[in-house]
C-alpha positions in Angstrom: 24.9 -18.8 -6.4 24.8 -19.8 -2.8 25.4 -23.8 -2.4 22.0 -25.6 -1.5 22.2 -28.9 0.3 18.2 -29.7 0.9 16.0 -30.1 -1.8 13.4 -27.4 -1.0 14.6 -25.4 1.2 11.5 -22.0 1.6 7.9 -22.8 1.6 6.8 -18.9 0.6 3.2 -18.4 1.4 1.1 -15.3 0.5 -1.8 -15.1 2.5 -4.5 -12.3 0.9 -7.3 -11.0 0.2 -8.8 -7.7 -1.8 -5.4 -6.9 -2.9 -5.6 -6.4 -6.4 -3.3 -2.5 -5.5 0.0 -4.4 -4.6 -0.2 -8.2 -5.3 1.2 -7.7 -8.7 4.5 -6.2 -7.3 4.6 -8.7 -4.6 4.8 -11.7 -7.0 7.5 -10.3 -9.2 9.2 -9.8 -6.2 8.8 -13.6 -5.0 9.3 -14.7 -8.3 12.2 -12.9 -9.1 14.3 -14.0 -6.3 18.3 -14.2 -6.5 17.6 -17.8 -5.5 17.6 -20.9 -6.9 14.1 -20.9 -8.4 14.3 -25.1 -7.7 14.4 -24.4 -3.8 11.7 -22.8 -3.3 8.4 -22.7 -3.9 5.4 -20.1 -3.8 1.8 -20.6 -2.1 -1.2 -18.6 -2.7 -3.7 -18.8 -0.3 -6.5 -16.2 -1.4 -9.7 -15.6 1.1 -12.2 -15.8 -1.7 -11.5 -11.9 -2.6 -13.7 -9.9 -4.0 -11.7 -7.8 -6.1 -9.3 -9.2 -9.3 -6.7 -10.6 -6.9 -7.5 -14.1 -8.1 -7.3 -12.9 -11.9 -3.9 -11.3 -11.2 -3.0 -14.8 -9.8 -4.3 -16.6 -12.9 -2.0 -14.3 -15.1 1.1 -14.9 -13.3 0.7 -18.8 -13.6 0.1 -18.2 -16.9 3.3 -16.5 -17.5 5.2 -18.6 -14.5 4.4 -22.1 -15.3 4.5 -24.7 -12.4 5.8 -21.6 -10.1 2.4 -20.6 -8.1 0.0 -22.9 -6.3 -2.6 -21.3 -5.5 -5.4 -22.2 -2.4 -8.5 -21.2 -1.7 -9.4 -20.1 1.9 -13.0 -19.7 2.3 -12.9 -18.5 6.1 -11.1 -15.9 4.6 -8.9 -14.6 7.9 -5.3 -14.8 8.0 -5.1 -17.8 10.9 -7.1 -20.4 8.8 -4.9 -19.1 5.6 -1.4 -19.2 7.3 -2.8 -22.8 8.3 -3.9 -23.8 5.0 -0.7 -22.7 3.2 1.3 -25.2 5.9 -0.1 -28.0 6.0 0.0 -27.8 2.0 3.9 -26.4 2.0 7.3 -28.5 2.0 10.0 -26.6 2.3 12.3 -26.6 5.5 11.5 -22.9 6.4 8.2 -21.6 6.2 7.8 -18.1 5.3 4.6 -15.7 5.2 4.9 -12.1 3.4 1.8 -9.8 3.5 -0.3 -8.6 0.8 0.6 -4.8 1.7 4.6 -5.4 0.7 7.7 -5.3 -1.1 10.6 -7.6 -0.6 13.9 -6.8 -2.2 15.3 -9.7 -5.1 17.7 -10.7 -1.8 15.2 -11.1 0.3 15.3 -15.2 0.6 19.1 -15.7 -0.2 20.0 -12.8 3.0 17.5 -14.8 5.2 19.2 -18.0 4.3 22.4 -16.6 5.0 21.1 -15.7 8.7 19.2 -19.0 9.1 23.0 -21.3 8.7 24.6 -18.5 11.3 22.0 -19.3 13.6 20.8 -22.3 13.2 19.6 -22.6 17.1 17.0 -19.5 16.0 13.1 -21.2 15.8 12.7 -18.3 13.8 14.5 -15.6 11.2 13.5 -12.4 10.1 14.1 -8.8 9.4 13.6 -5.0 9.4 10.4 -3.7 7.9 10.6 0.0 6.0 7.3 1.4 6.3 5.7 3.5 3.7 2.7 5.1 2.6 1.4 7.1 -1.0 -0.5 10.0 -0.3 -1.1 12.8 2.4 -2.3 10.0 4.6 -0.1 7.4 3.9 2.6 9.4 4.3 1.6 10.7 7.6 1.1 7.2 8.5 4.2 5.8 7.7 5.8 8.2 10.0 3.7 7.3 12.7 4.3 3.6 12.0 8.2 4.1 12.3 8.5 6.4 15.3 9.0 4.2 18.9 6.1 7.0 20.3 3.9 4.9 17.8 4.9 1.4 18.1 7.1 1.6 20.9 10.3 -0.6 21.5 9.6 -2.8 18.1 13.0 -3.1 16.8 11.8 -4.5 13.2 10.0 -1.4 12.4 12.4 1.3 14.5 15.9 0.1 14.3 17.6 2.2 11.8 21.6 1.0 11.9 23.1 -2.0 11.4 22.2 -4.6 14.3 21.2 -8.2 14.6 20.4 -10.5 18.4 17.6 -12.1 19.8 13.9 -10.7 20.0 10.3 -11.2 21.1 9.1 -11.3 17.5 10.0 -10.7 14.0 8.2 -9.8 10.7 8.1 -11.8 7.8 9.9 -14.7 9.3 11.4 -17.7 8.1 9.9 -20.5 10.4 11.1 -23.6 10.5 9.1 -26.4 9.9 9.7 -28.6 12.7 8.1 -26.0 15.4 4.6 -26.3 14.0 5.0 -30.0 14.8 6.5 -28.6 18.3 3.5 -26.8 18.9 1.3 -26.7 16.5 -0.7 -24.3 13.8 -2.1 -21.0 14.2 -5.0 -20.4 16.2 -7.9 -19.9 13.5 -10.4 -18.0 16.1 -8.2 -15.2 16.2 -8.9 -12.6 13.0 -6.1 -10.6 13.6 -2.7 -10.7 16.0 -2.5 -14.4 15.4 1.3 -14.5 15.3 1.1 -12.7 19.1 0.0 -15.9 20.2 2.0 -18.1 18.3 5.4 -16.4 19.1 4.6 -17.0 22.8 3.8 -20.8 22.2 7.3 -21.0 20.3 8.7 -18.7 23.4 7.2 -21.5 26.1 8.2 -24.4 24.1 11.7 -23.0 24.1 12.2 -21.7 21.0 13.5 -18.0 20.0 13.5 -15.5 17.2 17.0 -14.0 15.9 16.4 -10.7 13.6 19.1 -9.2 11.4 18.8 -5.6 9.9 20.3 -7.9 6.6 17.6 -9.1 5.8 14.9 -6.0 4.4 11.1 -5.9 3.5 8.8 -2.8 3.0 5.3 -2.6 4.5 2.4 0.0 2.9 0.6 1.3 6.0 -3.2 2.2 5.4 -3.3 5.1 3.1 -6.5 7.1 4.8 -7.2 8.1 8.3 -10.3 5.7 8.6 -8.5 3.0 7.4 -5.6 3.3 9.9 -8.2 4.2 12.6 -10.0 0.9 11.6 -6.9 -1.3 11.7 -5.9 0.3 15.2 -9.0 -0.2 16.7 -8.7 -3.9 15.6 -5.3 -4.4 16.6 -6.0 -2.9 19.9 -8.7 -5.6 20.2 -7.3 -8.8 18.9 -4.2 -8.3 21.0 -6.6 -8.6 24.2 -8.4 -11.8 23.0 -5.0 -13.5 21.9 -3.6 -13.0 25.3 -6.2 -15.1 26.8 -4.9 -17.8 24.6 -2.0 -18.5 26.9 0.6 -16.7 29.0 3.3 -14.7 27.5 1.4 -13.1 24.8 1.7 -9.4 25.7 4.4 -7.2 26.3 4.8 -4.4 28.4 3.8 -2.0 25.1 1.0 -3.5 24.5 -0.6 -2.4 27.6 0.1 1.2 27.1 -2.7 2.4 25.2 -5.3 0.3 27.2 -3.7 1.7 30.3 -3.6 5.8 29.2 -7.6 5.2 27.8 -8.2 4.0 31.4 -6.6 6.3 33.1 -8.1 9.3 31.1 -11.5 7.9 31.9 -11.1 7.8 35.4 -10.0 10.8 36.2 -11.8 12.7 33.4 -14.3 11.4 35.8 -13.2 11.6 39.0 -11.9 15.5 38.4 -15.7 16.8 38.7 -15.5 16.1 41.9 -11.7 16.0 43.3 -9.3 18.6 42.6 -6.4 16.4 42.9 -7.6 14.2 39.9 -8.0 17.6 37.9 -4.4 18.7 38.3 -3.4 14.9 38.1 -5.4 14.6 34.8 -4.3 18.3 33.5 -0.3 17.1 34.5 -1.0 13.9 32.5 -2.4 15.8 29.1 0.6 18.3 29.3 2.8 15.7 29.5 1.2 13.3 27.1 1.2 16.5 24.3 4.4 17.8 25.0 5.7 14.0 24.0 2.9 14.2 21.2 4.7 17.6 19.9 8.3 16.2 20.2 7.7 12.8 18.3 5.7 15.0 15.7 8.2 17.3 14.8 10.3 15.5 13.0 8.0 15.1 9.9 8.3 19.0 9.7 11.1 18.5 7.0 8.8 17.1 5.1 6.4 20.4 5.2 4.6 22.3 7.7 1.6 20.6 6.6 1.9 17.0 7.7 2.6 18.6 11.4 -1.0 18.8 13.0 -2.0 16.3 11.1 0.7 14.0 12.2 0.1 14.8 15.8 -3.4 13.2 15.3 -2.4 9.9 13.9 -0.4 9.7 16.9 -3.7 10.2 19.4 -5.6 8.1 17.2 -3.5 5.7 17.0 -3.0 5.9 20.8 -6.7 6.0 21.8 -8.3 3.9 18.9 -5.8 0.8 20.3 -6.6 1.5 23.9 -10.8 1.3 23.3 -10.3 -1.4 21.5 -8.2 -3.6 24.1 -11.2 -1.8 26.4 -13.7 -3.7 24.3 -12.2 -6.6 24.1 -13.6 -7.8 27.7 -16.8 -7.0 26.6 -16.2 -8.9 23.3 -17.3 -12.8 22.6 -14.1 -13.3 21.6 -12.3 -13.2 24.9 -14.8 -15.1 26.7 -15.6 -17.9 24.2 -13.7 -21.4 24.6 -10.7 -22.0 27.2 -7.3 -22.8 27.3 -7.7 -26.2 28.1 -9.7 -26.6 25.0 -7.1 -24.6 23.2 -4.4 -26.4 23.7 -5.5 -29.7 23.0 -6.8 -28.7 19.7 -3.3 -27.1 19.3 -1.4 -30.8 19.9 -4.2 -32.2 17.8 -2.5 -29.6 14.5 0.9 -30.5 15.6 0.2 -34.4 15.3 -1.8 -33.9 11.8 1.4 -31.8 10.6 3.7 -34.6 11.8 1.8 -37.1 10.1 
């Protein structure tokens, strides 16, 4: 049993909605924790779903008595939730786990262990497994795990044993005191919410420490629309949260927006120039050759998944880069202003404080 010296010590928040396929698991999970059950507690803060999420949440009060407290969150986006669940929450660290995944029964006692070696880190936080049932999924998941798809993210690539300072990390254990630093979540941003957070904590001087200890698993989209859908999405809300401040985007997210760019141009320039024919036909050899490289590693799983991979790579690719394209032609970027932004941001920081 690992020696506790503050009274509550996690504040778990489960931010969902419509996830009736893995909420279940997720709550034996948090409940079943190899933690003192007295130093935490567990927040559910559902966006008025409209499948039997919120009857699965009834059960599990039912058979975990005083454990769950569960909010409603009738804007139903994760921003507004993730704000919700804080300003109700009272433990020291303030975690936030996903509705699509698993977290092992050490999950809170290896983060604590990380949080007292560092205790200079804003923010703790480990390696996400990602995973996937079906054709799909699986193909997905594969995708989601190779650096070709998601570039130099260390919580979803990083395979050995390694821990140090990083831009971001999944799943992290915040503590409580830098949302009175800086402030909530911004709730006009329905997806990449935490983009924009981390680089407030990054300005304000605070940093994020990840350990391959500490272990979650994430269940990618299990069809191609629904992974094109997310993509597209992501793509977009990436764009609009950079606009929220400086700092937001690294040098991966501009990739896809850059190739889509790129191809346009001089699929449009090479009717008329030569150059930008061989330029562009250089660029597509290239591009597939990497595309066939990256791809071939899921051949041990069967011949199958091979072209198939190969296109949840360029979809995930191009789908990101149109949507960071549309973004500037989106309401979203061009509504509100910084100015406004941040004020409304000390505004949070001064409620939570109070």
């Amino acid at each position: 049993m690992i020696p506790i010296e503050n009274p509550l010590v996690f504040s778990f928040l489960l931010v969902v909605r419509n996830e009736e396929a893995y909420i279940r698991n997720l709550l034996e999970s948090v409940l079943n924790q190899d933690f003192p059950q007295d130093r935490y507690e567990v927040i559910v803060v559902d966006g008025e779903s409209q499948d039997s999420t919120p009857q699965i949440v009834e059960e599990f009060q039912r058979r975990y008595p005083g454990r769950i407290r569960y909010l409603s969150n009738p804007q139903r986006t994760l921003a507004p939730g993730w704000n919700l669940g804080i300003q109700h929450s009272r433990g020291e660290y303030v975690i936030r786990v996903d509705g699509h995944s698993q977290i092992p029964p050490d999950f809170l006692s290896s983060t604590y262990r990380v949080a007292q070696r560092v205790p200079e880190a804003s923010c703790v936080g480990g390696v996400v497994e990602t995973k996937g049932s079906g054709f799909w999924g699986e193909v997905n998941a594969y995708v989601y795990s190779h650096p070709f798809g998601v570039g130099n993210s260390k919580f979803r690539t990083t395979k050995k044993k390694w821990e140090g300072y990083v831009d971001t990390v999944p799943y992290g254990a915040y503590k409580r005191e830098i949302f009175e630093r800086v402030g909530l979540f911004s709730d006009e941003l329905k997806r990449n919410e935490d983009l924009e957070m981390h680089a407030r904590i990054r300005r304000s001087g605070g940093s994020f420490f990840l350990s391959t200890t500490v272990r979650s698993t994430y269940f990618v989209r299990n069809t191609l629309s629904a992974f094109l859908k997310k993509s597209y999405s992501d793509g977009k809300w990436t764009i609009v949260a950079s606009k929220r401040g400086s700092g937001v985007l690294r040098w991966r997210h501009y990739i896809p927006l850059v190739v889509v760019l790129t191809s346009l141009v001089l699929g449009v320039a090479s009717f008329f120039s030569t150059v930008a024919w061989f330029t562009l036909l250089a660029l597509i050899t290239v591009y597939f050759s990497i595309l066939i490289g990256s791809s071939w590693g899921i051949v041990k799983k069967g011949w199958k998944y091979f072209l198939p991979c190969m296109l949840s790579f360029f979809l995930l690719h191009f789908s990101r880069g149109f949507g960071s394209a549309a973004s500037y032609l989106s309401r979203h970027y061009w509504r509100g202003d910084r100015v406004h932004e941040e004020q409304r941001y000390d505004n949070n920081a001064t409620n939570i404080a109070r």
